[in-house]
N, CA, C and O atoms as CSV, one atom per row, in Angstrom:
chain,resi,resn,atom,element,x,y,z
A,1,UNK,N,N,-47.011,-4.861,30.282
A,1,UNK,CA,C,-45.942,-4.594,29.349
A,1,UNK,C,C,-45.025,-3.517,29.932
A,1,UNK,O,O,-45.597,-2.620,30.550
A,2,UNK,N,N,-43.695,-3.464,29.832
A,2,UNK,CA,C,-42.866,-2.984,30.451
A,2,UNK,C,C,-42.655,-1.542,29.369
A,2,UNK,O,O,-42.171,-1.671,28.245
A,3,UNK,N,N,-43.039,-0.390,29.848
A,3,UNK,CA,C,-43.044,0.902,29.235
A,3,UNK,C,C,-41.468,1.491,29.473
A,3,UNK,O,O,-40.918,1.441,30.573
A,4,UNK,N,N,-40.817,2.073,28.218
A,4,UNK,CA,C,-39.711,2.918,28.883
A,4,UNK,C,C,-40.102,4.600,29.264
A,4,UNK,O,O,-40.846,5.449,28.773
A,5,UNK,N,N,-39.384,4.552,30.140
A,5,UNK,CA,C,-39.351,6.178,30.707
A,5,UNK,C,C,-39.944,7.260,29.564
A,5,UNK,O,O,-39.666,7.440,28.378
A,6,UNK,N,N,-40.712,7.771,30.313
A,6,UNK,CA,C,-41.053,8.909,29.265
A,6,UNK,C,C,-39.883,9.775,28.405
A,6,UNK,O,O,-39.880,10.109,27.221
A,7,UNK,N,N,-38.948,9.992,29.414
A,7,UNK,CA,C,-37.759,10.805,28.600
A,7,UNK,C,C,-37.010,10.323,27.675
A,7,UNK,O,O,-36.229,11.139,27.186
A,8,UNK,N,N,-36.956,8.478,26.952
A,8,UNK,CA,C,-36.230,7.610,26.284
A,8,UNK,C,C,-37.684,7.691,24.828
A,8,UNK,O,O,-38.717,7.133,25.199
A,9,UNK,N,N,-37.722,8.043,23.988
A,9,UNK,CA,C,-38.417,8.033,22.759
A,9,UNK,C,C,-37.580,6.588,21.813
A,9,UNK,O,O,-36.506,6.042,22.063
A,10,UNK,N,N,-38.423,6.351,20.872
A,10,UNK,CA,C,-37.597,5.331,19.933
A,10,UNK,C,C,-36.443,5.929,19.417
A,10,UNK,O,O,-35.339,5.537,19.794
A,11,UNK,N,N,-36.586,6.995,18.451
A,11,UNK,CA,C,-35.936,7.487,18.164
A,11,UNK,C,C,-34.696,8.166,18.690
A,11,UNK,O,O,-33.821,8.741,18.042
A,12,UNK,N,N,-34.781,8.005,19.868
A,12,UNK,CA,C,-33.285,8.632,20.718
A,12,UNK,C,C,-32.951,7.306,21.095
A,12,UNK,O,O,-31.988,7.199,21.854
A,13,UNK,N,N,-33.472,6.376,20.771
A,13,UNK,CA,C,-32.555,5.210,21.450
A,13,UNK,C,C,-31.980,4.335,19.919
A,13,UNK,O,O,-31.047,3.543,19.785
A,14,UNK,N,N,-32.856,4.808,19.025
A,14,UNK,CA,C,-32.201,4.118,17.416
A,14,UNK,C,C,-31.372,4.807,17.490
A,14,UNK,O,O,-30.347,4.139,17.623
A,15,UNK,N,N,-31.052,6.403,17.481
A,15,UNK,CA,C,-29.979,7.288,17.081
A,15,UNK,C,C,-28.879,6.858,18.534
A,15,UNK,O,O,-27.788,7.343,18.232
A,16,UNK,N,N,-28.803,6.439,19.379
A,16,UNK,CA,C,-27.835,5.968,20.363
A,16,UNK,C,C,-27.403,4.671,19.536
A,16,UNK,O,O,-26.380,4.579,18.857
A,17,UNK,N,N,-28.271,3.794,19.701
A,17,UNK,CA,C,-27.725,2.737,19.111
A,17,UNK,C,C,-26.700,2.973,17.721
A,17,UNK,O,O,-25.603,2.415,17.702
A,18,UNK,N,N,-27.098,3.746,16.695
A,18,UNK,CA,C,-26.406,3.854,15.631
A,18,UNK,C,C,-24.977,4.819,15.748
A,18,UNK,O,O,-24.081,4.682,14.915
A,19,UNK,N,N,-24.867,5.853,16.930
A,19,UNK,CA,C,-24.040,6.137,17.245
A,19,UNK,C,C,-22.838,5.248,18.089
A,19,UNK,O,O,-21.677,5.657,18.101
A,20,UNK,N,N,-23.222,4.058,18.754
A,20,UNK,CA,C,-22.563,3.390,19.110
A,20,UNK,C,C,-21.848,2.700,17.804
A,20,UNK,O,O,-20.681,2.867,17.451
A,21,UNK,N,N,-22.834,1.892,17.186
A,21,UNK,CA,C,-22.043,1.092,16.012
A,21,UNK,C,C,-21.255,2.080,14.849
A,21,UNK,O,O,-20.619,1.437,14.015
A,22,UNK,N,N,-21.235,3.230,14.737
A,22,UNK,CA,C,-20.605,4.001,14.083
A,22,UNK,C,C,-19.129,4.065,14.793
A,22,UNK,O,O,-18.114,3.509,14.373
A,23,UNK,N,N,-19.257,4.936,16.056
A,23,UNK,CA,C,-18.160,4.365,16.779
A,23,UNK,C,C,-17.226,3.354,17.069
A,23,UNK,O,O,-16.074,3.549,17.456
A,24,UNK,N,N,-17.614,2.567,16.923
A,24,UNK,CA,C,-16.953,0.677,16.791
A,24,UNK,C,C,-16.495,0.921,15.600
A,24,UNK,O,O,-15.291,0.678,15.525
A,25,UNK,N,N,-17.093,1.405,14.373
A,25,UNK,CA,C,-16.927,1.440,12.737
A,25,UNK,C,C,-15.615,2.090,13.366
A,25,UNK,O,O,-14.714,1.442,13.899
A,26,UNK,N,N,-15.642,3.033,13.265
A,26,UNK,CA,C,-14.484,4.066,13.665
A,26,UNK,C,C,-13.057,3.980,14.296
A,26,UNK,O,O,-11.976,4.534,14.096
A,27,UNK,N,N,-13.501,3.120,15.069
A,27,UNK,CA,C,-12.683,2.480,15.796
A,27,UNK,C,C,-12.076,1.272,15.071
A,27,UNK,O,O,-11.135,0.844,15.740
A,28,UNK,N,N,-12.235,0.692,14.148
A,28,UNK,CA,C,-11.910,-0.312,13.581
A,28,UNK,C,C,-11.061,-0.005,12.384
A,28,UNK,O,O,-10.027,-0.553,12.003
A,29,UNK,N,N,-11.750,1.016,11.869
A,29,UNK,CA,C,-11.520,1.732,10.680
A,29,UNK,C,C,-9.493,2.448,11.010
A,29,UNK,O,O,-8.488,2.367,10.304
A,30,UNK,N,N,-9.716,3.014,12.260
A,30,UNK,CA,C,-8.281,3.453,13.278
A,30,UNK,C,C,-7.254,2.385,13.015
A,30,UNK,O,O,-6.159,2.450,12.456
A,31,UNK,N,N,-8.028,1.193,13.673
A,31,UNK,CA,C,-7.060,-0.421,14.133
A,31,UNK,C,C,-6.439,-0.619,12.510
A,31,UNK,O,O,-5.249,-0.753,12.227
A,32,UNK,N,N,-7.462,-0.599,11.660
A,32,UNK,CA,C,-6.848,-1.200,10.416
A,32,UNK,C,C,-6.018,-0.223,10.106
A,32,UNK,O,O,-4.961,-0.796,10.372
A,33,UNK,N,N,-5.632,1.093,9.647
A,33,UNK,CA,C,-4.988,1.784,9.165
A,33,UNK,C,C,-3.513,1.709,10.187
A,33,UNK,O,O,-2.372,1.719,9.725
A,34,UNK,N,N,-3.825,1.642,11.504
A,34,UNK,CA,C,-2.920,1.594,12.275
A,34,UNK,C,C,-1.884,0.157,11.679
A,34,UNK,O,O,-0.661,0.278,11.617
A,35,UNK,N,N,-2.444,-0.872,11.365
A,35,UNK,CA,C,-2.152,-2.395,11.392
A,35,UNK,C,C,-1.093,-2.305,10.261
A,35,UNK,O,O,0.014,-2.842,10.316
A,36,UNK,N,N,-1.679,-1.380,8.977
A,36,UNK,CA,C,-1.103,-1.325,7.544
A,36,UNK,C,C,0.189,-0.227,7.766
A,36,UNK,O,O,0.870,0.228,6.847
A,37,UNK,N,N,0.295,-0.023,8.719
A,37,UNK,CA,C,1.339,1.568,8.664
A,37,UNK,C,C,2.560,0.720,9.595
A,37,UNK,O,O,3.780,0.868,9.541
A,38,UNK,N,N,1.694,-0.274,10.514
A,38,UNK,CA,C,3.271,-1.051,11.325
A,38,UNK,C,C,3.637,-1.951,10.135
A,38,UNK,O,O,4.803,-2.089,9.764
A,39,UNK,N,N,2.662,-2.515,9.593
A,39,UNK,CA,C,3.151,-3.935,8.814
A,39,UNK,C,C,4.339,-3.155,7.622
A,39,UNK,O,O,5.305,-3.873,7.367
A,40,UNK,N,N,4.311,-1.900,6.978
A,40,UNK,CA,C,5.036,-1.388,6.179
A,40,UNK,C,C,5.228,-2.110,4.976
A,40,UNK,O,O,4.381,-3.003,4.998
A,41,UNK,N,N,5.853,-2.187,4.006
A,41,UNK,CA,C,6.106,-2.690,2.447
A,41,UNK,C,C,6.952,-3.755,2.437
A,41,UNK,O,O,7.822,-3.947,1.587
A,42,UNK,N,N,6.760,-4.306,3.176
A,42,UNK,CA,C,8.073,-5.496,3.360
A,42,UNK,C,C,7.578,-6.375,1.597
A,42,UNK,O,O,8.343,-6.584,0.656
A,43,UNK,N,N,5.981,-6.738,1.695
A,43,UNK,CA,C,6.177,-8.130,1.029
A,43,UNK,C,C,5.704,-6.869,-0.412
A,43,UNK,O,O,5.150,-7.418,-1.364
A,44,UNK,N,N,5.855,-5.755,-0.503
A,44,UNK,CA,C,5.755,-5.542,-2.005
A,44,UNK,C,C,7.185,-4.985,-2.436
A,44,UNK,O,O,7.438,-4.769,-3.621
A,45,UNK,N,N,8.197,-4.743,-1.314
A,45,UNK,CA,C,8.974,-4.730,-1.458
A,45,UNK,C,C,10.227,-6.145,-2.020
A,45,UNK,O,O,11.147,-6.040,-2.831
A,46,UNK,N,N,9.963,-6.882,-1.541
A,46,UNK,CA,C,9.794,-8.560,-1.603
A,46,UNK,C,C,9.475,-8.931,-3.348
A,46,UNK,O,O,10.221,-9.271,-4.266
A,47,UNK,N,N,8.289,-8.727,-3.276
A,47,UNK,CA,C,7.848,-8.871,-5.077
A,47,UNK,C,C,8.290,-8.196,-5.782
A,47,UNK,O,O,8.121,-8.650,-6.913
A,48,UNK,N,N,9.112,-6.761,-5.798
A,48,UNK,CA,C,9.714,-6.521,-6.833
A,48,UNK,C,C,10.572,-6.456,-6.686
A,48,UNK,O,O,11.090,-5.398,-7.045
A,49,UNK,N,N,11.614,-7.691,-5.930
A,49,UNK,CA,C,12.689,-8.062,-5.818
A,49,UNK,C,C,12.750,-9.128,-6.931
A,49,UNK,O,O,13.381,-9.183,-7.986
A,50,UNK,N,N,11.800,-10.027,-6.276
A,50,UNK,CA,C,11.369,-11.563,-7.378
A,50,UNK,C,C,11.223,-10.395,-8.652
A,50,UNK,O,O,12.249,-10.365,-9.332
A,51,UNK,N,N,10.669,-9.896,-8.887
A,51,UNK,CA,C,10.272,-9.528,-10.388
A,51,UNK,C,C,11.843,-9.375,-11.195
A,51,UNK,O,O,12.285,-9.891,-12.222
A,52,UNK,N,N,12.431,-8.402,-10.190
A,52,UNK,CA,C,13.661,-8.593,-10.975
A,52,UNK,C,C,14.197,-9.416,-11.208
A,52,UNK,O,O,14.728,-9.473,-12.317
A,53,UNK,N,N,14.325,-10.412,-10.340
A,53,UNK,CA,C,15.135,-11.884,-10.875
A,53,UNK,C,C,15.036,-12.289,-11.761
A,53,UNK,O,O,15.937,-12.707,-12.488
A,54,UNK,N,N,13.280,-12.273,-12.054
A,54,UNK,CA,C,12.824,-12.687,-13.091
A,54,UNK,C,C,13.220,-12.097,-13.997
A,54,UNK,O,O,13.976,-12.752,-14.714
A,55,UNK,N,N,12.973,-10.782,-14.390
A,55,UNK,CA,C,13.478,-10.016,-15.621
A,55,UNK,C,C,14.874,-10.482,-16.102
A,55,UNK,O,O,15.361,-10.460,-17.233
A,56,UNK,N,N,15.528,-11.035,-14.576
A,56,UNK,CA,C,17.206,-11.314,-15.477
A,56,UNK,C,C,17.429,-12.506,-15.704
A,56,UNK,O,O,18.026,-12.793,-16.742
A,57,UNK,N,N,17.078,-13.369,-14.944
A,57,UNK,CA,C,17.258,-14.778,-15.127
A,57,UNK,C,C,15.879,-15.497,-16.102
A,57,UNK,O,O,16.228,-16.307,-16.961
A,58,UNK,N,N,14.895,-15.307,-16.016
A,58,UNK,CA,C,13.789,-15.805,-16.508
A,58,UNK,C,C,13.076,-16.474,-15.854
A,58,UNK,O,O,11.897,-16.581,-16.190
A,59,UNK,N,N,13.506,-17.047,-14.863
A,59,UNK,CA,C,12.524,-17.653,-13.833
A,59,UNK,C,C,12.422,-17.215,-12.616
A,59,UNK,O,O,13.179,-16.330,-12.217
A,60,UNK,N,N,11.461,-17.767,-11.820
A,60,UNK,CA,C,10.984,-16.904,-10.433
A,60,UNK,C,C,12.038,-17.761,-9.378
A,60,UNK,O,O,12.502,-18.882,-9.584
A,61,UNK,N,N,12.295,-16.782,-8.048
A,61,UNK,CA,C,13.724,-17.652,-7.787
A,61,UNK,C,C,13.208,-18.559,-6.807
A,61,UNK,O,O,14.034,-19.003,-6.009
A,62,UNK,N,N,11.987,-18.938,-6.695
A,62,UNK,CA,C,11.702,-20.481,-5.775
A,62,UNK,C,C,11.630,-21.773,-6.846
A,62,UNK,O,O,11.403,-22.955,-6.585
A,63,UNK,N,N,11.944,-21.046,-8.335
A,63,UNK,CA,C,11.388,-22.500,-9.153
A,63,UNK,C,C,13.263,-22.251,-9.521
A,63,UNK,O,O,13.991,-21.293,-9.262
A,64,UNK,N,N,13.609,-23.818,-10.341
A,64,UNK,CA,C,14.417,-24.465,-10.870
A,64,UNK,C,C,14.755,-23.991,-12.256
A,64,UNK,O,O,13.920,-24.568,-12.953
A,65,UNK,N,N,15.388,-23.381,-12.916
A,65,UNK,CA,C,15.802,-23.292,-14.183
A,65,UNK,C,C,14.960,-24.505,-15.188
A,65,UNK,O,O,14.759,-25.651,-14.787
A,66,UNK,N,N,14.577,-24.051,-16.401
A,66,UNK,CA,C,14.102,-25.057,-17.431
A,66,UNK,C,C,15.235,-25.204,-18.001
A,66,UNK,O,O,15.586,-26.384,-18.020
A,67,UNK,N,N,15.720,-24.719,-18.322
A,67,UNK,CA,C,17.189,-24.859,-19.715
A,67,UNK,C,C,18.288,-25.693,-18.735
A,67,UNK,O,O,19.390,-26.015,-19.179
């Protein structure tokens, strides 16, 4: 059976491992916030454009008038 090095314990290699995937977390956690700050307010800016239409005209402006 293949023994690791005396100086590698379980426990220093769980706590590596979990420091890696924390890191990745971290790193991801970066990407997304980064992603939401380029994309900016376009499409809620967008919807309460439509909302107003709506408020004045009564319908949403991709549909057809009922009246």
């Amino acid at each position: 059976m293949l023994q690791p090095p005396a100086s590698v314990t379980m426990s220093a290699m769980a706590e590596t491992i979990w420091s890696i995937i924390a890191l990745l977390g971290a790193i991801a956690v970066v990407g997304m916030i980064a992603y939401f700050i380029a994309t900016g307010r376009d499409d809620r800016e967008a919807d309460e454009a439509a909302r107003r239409y709506f408020d004045e005209y009564g319908h949403w402006p991709d549909e057809s008038p009922t009246r």
